[in-house]
ZADREN-297566 format. One line per 2 residues: number of its first residue (from 0); their letters; for each residue x, y, z of N, C-alpha, C. Coordinates in steps of 0.05 Angstrom, whole numbers. Layout:
NUM> a> X Y Z X Y Z X Y Z; ...
This chain:
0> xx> 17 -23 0 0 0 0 18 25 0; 15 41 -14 24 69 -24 21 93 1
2> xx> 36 101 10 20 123 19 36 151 22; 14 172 19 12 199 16 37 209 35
4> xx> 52 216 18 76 236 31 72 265 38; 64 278 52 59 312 52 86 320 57
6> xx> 103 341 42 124 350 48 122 375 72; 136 376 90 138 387 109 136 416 105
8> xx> 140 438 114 145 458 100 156 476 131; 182 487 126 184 499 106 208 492 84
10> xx> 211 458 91 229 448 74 257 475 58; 271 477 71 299 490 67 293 523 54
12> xx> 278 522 70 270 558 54 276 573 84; 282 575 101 286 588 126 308 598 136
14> xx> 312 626 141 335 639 146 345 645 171; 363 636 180 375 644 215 372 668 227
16> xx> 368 664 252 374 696 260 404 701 268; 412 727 252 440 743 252 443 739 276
18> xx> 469 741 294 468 736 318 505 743 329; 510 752 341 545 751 355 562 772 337
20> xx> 575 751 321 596 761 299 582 753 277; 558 744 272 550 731 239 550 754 224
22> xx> 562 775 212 553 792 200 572 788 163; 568 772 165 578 761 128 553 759 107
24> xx> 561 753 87 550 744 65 512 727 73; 497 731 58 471 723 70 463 713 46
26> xx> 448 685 44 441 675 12 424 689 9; 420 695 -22 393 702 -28 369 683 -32
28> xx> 350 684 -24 322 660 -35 336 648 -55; 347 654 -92 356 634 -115 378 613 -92
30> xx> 397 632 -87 412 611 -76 414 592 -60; 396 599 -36 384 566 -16 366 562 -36
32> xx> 353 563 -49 342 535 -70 354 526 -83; 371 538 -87 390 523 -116 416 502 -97
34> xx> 417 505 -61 437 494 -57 419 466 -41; 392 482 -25 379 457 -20 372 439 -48
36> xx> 370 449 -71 361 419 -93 394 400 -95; 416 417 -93 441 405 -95 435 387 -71
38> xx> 432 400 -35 435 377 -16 422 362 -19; 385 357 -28 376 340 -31 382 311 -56
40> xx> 396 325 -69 411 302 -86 434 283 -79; 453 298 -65 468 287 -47 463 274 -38
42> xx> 438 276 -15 430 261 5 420 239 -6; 401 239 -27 388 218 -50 405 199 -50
44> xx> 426 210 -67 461 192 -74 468 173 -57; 473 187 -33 484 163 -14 458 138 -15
46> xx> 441 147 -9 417 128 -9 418 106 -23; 425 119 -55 410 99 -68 444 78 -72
48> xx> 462 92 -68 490 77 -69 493 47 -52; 482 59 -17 484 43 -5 455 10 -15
50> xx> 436 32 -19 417 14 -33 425 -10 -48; 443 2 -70 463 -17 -97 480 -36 -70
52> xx> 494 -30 -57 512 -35 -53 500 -56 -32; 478 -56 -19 471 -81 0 458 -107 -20
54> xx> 449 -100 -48 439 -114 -52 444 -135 -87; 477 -117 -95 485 -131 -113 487 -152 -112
56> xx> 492 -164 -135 493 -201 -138 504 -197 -164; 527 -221 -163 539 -221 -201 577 -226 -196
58> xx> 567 -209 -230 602 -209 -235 613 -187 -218; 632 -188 -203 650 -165 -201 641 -160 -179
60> xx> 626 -173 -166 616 -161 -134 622 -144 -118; 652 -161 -117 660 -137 -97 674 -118 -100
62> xx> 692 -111 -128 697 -92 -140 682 -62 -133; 643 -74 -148 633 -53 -145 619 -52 -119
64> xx> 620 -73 -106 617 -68 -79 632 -43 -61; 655 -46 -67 676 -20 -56 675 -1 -67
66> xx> 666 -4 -105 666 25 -105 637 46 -103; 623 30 -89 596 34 -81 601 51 -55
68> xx> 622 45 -43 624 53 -14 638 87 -23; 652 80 -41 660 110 -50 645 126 -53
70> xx> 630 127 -69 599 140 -83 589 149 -59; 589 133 -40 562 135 -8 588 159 4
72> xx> 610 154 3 634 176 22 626 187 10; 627 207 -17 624 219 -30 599 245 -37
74> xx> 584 228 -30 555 245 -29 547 244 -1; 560 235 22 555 240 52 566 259 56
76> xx> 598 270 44 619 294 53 603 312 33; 584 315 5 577 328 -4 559 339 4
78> xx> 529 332 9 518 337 31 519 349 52; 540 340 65 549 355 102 565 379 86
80> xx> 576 386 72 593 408 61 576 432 52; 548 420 33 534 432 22 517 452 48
82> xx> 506 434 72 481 433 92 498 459 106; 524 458 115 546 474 125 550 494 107
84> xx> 556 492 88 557 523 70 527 536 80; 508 522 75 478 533 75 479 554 105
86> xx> 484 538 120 492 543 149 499 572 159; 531 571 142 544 597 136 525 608 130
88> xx> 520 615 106 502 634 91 478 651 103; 467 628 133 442 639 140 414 629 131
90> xx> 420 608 113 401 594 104 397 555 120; 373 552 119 377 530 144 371 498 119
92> xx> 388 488 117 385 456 99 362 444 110; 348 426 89 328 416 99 322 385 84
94> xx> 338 372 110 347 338 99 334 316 113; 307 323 114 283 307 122 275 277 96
96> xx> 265 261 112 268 245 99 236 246 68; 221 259 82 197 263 66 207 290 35
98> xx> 221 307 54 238 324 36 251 320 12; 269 298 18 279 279 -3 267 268 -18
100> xx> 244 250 -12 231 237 -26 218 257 -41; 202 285 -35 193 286 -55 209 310 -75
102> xx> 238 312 -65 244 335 -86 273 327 -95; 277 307 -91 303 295 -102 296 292 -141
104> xx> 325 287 -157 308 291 -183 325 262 -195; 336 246 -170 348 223 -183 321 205 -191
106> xx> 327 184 -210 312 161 -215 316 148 -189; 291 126 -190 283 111 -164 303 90 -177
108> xx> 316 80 -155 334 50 -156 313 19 -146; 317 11 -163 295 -20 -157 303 -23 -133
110> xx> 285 -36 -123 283 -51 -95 290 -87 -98; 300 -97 -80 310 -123 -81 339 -122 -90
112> xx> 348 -155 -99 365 -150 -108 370 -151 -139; 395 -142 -149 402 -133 -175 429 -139 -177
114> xx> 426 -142 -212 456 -149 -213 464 -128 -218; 498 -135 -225 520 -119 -221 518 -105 -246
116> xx> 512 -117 -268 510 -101 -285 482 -77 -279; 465 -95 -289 443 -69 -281 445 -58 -257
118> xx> 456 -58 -241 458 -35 -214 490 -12 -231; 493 -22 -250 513 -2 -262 505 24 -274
120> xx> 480 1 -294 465 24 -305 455 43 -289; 444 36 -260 430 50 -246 437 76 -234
122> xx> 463 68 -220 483 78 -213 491 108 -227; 499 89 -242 512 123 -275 491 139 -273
124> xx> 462 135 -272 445 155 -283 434 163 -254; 445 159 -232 442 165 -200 463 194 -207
126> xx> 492 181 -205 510 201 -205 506 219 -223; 499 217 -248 494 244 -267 469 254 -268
128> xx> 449 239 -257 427 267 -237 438 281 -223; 453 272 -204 466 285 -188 479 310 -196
130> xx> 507 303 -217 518 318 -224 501 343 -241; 482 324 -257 461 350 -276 455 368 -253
132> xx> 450 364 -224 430 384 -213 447 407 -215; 477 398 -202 503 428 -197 499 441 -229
134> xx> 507 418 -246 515 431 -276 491 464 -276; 468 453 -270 440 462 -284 447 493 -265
136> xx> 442 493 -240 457 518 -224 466 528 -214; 494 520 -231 523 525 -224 527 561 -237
138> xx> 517 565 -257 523 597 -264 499 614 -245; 480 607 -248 471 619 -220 481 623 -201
140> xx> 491 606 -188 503 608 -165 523 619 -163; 558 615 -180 566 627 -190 564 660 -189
142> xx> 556 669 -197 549 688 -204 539 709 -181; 522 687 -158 515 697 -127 533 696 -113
144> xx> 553 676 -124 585 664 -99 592 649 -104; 615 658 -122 631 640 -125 645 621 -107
146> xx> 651 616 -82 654 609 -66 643 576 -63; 622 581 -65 595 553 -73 600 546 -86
148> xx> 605 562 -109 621 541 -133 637 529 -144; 660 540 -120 683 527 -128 673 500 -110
150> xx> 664 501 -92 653 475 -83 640 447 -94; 621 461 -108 608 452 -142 629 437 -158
152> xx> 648 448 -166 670 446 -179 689 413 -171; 699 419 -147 708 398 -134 691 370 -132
154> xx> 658 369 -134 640 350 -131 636 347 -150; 633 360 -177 626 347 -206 655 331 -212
156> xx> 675 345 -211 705 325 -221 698 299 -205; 683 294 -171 689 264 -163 676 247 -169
158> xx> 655 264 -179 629 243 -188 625 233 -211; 630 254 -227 649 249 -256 665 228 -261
160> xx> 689 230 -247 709 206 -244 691 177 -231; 672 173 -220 657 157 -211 645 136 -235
162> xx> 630 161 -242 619 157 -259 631 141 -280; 650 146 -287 672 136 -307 685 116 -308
164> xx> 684 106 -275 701 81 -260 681 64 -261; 649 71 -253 634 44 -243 624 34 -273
166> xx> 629 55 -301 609 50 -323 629 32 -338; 660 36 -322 676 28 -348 676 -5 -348
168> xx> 665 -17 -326 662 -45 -323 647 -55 -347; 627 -43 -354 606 -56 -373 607 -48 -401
170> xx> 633 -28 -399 635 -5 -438 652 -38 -447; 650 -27 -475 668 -38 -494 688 -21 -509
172> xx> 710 -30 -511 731 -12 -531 724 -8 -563; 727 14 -566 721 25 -596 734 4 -622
């Protein structure tokens, strides 16, 4: 049985109160949305990694078993980095679990188990949702603070490289 998710609200739209020494840089509304859709993908990522990763079966097991655990480091330090910048800024992350579900923009990963190949496919198109969300607004943001983006920057090259490592099991040479 299915049931009705209501997303919380005010799901990552809420700003701190200034307080002590906070008197820096303050996001604007574009930019906590544009960094909560980044955390919520993150957060997605690890999910659906660890997901792959409890329930492969096949060739290469444990290969991509380990590099499943990368993927999950990867989008856990992205996430906590992202939630923390937000932090800074004055804007409050919002990494509820109903949150996720409904504003994450990865594909859903099958449930049960899966092989190694198809959890490859799955995988690749996990990490480059992921990566599409930064790509998509990265000049926005950019453009608000650079700062964020060089952050951006550093997380598309690992995921990228991920990406590249877990797909190259199943490519063929030209």
């Amino acid at each position: 049985m299915t049931q009705s998710v209501t997303v919380p609200d005010p799901h990552g739209s809420e700003k701190t109160t200034r307080e002590n020494a906070e008197r820096g840089f303050i996001a604007s509304d574009a930019l906590t949305k544009n960094l909560q859709t980044v955390l919520v993908d993150f957060i997605a990522l690890s999910l659906t990694a660890k997901q792959a990763h409890w329930n492969i079966v096949g060739t290469n097991f444990r290969d991509l078993h380990l590099n499943l655990d990368e993927v999950t480091d990867i989008a856990r330090a992205g996430s906590d980095e992202i939630a923390e910048r937000m932090r800074a800024l004055h804007s409050t992350p919002d990494g509820r679990p109903a949150v996720i579900a409904e504003q994450t923009g990865l594909p859903e990963f099958p449930n049960g188990e899966i092989s190694t190949h198809d959890a490859i496919d799955h995988m690749v198109a996990s990490i480059e949702a992921t990566v599409a969300s930064m790509r998509d607004c990265h000049d926005e943001v950019d453009s608000a603070d650079p700062t964020t983006a060089d952050i951006f920057h550093s997380y598309i090259a690992q995921l990228e490289q991920q990406a590249w490592f877990i797909s190259a099991e199943t490519r063929t040479p030209k």
